[in-house]
ZAMARGU-4260 file (C-alpha; in steps of 0.2 Angstrom, whole numbers, plus 5000, padded with zeros to 4 digits):
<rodrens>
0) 4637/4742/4891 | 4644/4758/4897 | 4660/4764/4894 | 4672/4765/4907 | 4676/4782/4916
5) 4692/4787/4918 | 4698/4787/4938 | 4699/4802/4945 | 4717/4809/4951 | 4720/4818/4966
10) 4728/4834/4965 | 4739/4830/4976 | 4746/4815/4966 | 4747/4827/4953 | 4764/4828/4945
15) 4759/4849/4944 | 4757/4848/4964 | 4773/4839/4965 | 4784/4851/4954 | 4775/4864/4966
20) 4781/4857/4982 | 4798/4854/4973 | 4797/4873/4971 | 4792/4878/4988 | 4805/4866/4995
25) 4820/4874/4984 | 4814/4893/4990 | 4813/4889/5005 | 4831/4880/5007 | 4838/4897/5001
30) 4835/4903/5017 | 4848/4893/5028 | 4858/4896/5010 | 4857/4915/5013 | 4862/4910/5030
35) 4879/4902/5025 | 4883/4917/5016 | 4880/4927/5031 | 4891/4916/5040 | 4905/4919/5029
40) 4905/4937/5028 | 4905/4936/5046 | 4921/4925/5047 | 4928/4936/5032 | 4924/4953/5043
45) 4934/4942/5058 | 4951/4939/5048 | 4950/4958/5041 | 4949/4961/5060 | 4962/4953/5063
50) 4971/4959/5049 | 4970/4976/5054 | 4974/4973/5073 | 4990/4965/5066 | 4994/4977/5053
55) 4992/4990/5067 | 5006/4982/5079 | 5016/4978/5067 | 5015/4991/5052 | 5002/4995/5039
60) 5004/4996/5021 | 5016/5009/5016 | 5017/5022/5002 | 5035/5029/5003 | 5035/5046/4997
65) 5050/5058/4989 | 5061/5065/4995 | 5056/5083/4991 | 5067/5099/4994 | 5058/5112/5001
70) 5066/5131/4999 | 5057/5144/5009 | 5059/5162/5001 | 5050/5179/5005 | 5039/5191/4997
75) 5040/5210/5002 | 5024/5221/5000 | 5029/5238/4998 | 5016/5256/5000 | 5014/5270/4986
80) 5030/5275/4991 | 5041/5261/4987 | 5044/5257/5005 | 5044/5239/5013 | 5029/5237/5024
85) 5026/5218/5025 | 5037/5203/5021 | 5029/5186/5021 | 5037/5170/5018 | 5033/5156/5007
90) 5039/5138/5002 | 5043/5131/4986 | 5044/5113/4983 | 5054/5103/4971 | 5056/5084/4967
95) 5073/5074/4960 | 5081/5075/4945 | 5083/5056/4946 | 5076/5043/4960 | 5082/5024/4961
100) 5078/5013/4973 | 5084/4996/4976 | 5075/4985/4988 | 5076/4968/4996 | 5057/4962/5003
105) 5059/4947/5016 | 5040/4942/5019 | 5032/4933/5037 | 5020/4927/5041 | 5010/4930/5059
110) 4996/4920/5066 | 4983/4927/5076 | 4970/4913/5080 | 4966/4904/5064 | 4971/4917/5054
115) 4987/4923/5045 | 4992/4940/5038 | 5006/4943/5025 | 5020/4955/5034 | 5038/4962/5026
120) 5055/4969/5033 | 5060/4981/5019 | 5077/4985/5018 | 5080/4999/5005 | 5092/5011/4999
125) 5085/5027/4990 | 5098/5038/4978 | 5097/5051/4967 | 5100/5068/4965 | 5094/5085/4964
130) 5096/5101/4955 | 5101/5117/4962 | 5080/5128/4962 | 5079/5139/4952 | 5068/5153/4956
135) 5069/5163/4941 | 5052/5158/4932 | 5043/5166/4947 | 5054/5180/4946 | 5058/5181/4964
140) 5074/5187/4968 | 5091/5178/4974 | 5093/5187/4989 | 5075/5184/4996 | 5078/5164/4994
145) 5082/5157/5012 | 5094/5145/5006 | 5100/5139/5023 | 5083/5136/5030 | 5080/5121/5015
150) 5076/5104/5021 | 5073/5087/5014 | 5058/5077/5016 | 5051/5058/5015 | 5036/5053/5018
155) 5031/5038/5028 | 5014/5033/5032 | 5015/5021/5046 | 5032/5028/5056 | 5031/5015/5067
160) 5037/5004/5054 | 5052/5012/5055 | 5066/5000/5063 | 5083/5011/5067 | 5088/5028/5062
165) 5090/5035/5047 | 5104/5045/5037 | 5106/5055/5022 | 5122/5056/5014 | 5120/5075/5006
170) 5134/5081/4993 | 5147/5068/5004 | 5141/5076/5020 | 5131/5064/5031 | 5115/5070/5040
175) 5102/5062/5053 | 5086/5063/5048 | 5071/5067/5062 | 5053/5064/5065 | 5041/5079/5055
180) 5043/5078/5039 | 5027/5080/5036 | 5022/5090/5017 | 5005/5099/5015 | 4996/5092/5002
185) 5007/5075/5000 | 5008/5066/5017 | 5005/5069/5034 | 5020/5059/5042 | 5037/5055/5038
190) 5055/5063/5042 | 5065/5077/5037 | 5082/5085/5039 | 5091/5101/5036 | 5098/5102/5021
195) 5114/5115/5019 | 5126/5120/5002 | 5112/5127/4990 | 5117/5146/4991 | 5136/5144/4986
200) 5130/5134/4972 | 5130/5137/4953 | 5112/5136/4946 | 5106/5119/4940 | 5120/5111/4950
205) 5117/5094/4953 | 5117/5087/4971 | 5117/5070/4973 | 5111/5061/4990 | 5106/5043/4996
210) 5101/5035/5012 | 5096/5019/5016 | 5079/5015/5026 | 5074/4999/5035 | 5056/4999/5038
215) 5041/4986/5042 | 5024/4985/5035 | 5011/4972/5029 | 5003/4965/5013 | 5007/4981/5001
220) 5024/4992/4999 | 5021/5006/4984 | 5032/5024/4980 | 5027/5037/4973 | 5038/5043/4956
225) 5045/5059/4961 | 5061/5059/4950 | 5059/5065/4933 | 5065/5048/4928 | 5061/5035/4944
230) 5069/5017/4945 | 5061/5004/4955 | 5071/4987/4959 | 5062/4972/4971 | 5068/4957/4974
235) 5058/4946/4987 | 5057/4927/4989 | 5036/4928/4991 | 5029/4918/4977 | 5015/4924/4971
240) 5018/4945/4968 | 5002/4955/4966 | 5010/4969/4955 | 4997/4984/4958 | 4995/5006/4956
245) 4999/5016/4939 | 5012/5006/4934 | 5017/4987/4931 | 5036/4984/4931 | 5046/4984/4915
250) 5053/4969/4918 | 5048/4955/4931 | 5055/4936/4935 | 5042/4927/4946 | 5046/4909/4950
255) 5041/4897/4966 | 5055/4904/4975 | 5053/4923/4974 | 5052/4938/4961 | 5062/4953/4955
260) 5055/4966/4946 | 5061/4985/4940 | 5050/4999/4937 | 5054/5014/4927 | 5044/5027/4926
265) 5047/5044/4917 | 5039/5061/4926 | 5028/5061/4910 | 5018/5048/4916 | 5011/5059/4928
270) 4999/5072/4931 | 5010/5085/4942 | 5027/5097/4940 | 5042/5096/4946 | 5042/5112/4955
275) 5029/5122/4963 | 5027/5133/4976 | 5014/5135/4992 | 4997/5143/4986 | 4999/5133/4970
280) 4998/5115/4977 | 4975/5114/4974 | 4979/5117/4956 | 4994/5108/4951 | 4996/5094/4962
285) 4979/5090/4969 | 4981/5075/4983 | 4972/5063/4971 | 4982/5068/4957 | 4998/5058/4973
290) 4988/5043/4978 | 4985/5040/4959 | 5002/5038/4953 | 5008/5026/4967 | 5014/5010/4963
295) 5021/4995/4970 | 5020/4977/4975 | 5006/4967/4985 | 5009/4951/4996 | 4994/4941/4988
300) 4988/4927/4998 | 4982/4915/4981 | 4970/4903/4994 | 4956/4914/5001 | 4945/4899/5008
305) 4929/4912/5012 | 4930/4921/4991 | 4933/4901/4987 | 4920/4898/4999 | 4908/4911/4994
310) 4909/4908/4976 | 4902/4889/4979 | 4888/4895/4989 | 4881/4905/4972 | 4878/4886/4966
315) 4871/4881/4980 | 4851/4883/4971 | 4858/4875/4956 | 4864/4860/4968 | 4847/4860/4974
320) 4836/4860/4958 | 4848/4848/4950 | 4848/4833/4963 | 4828/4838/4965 | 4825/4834/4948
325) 4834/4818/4949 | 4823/4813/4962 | 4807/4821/4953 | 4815/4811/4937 | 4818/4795/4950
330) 4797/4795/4954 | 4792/4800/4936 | 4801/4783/4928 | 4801/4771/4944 | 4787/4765/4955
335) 4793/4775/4969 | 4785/4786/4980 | 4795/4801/4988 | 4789/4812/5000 | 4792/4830/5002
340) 4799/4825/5019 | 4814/4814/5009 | 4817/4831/4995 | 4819/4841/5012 | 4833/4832/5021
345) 4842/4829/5005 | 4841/4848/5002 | 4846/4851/5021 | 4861/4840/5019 | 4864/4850/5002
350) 4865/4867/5011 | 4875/4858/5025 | 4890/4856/5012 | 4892/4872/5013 | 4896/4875/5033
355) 4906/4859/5032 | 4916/4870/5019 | 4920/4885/5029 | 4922/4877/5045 | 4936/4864/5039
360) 4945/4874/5025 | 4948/4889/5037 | 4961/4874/5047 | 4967/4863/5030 | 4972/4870/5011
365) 4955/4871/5002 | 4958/4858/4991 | 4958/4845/5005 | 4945/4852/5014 | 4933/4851/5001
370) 4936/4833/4996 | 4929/4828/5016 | 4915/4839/5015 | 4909/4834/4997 | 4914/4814/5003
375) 4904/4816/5018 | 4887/4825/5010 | 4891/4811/4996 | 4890/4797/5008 | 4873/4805/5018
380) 4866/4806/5003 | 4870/4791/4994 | 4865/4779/5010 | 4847/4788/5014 | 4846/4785/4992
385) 4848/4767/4995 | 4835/4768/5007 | 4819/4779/4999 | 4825/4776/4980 | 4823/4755/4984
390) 4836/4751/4973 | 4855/4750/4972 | 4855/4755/4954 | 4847/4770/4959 | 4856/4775/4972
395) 4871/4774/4961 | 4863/4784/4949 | 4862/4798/4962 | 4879/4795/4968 | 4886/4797/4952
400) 4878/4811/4948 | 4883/4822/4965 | 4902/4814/4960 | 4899/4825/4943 | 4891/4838/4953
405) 4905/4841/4964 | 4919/4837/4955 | 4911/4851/4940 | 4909/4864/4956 | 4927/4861/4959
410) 4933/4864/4942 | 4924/4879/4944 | 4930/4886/4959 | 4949/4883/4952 | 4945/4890/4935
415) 4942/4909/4942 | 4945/4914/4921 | 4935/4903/4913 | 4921/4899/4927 | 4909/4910/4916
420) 4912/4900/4899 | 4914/4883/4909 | 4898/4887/4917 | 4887/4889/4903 | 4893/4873/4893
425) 4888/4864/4907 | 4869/4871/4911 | 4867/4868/4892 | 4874/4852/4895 | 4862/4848/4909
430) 4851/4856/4901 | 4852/4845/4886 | 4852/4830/4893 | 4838/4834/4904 | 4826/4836/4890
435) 4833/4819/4882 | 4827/4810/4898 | 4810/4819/4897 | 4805/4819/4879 | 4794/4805/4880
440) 4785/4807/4897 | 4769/4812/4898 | 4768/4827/4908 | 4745/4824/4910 | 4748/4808/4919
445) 4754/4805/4937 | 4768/4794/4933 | 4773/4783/4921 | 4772/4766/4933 | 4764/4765/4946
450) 4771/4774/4961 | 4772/4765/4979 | 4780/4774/4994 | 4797/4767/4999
</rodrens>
């Protein structure tokens, strides 16, 4: 009697030409997953739009600069014979001997459409005081000093911030400032005034001034830290303070109802003099060397649905080679046939999470808008499992596991610091308990019972 012969398998019921499929399928559903994410850079592109349309209307981000003292002064050129044949005239520039500022921020926020941009009203009052120049180290003369042509500048960069005039209280006297202050090398826009009383001076005499500004911008207010010793005081009632620049405040309150916070910042903290004149700006106070030193405070906006948004989407392959192995896992230890068909609309609905996210968050807080999407994939997916798994069981099996899924991607999202560490535990997890399912199957044969389609 002959021995029996071993049926032969198709490939196709091959568990090698399944995992292939599986393959193909999970490549090819990162297309409409690259789709999404081109979706969201295109809503995030809209709201920085909008952002910036606002901003414009409204007032930009502001870097309030100085005051700076500038002292024009003349330099004679002279022939063989002593005798004056040219006289030019230079500037010299010099910055505070001490610079305070205390500030009061009130926050808004404006609506365009779905979006919302973070504006302030800035109500400030700037004191300090200078010193009398000295033009001594450069050895120019006191009588070639054009001490009644001096001025004061500030620099502003969005002057339509700027909500009344503005006046400068200069050794008791009281002085209106006027548009054009600009400074080479420093800012382009911003105001200046006359300034008078510097030639019946003594030498190092101190000069005190103050002035009081009210100006409007959006999402950021920074100074620069002219004064050889610079104090910075904020108090705002918008929660959540993004303290940015060169230098973080010395001292900071932040509760749910507003912050306060001081900076003080000594000129050694910085790359550039306290004094120089017109053809030495390149070397000593290169315009990088300005934008460097700024500081200040940011209106941060903690929920930002398309980051939050984004940042799920980087699981969306995981998602899908997760719940695709449950299925593959569902075949290999049940008898039931799945077609590639049924792995391709549970993918779809997978990558359809993702719109359902973006659309509904950009109207409701995230949090809420996550729990319908992920309830509404959960229920899809759950009923067509009942269906093509042929077995409650089963299809609680899957339910669970998307619960875990989803609830895991969530903990993720909220965890920005710990996303990578929380992460890898659980792929090891996985991971883990993938190969404890699988350590006894046979990997030569079809399936372990016999498969029947659903």
């Amino acid at each position: 009697m002959s021995p029996d012969i071993p049926e032969k398998r198709k490939f196709r019921d091959s568990v090698l030409f399944k995992m292939l499929v599986i393959g193909l399928l999970i490549l090819a559903l990162g297309i409409p997953l690259m789709m999404v994410r081109g979706q969201i850079l295109e809503r995030k592109q809209r709201r920085d739009a909008v952002v910036s349309e606002v901003s414009s209307t409204w007032g930009n981000a502001q870097t309030l600069g100085g005051p700076v003292l500038t002292v024009p002064y003349q330099v004679h050129s002279m022939d063989s014979k002593g005798k004056v044949v040219n006289t030019s005239t230079y500037l010299a520039f010099f910055l505070p001997e001490t610079l305070k500022v205390d500030g009061r921020l009130s926050p808004e926020l404006r609506r365009r459409g779905i979006f919302e941009v973070a504006v302030y009203r800035a109500d400030l009052h700037v004191s300090g005081t200078f010193q009398r120049p000295s033009f001594a180290e450069w050895e120019i003369p006191p009588q070639d000093v054009l001490w009644d042509k001096a001025w004061l500048s500030i620099g502003v960069p969005d002057m339509r911030g700027i909500r009344h005039n503005v006046r400068l209280v200069w050794d008791k006297r009281v002085l209106q400032f006027t548009p054009g202050g600009g400074v080479s090398g420093l800012w382009t826009k911003g105001l200046r005034v006359p300034v008078s009383g510097l030639a019946q001076g003594m030498e190092r005499q101190a000069h005190p001034f103050a002035f009081d500004l009210a100006i409007r911008g959006s999402q950021q207010l920074r100074f620069l830290p002219f004064g050889k010793q610079s104090v910075v005081t904020l108090k705002s009632s918008w929660p959540d303070p993004s303290f940015s620049g060169s230098f973080l405040p010395e001292s900071r309150s932040v509760t749910s109802s507003g912050f306060e916070s001081t900076w003080s910042v000594p000129y050694f903290g910085r790359s550039y003099p306290q004094q120089w004149r017109e053809g030495e700006r390149a070397e000593l106070v290169p315009e990088n060397a300005i934008e460097e030193s700024a500081f200040g405070v940011e209106l941060y906006q903690p929920v930002d649905v398309y980051q939050k948004t984004e940042r799920s989407v980087k699981y969306g392959m995981l998602f899908l080679v997760l719940t695709f192995l449950a299925f593959f896992l569902f075949e290999a230890f049940s008898p039931v046939l799945l077609h590639p068909m049924h792995y391709l609309l549970v993918g779809s609905a997978l990558c359809l999470f993702y719109v359902l996210l973006l659309s509904i968050s950009e109207h409701i807080p995230f949090g809420v808008a996550y729990g319908i999407a992920s309830a509404g994939i959960l229920v899809l997916i759950s009923g067509y499992s009942l269906a093509i798994l042929r077995g409650k069981r089963r299809a609680l099996a899957m339910s669970g596991m998307l619960v875990i899924l989803y609830g895991y991607l969530y903990v993720l999202l909220q965890a920005e610091d710990y996303a990578l560490l929380l992460g890898s535990i659980g792929l090891f997890v996985i991971l883990a308990l993938v190969m404890f399912l699988t350590r006894k199957v046979d990997w030569y044969s079809p399936r372990l019972g016999k498969a029947t389609a659903p």
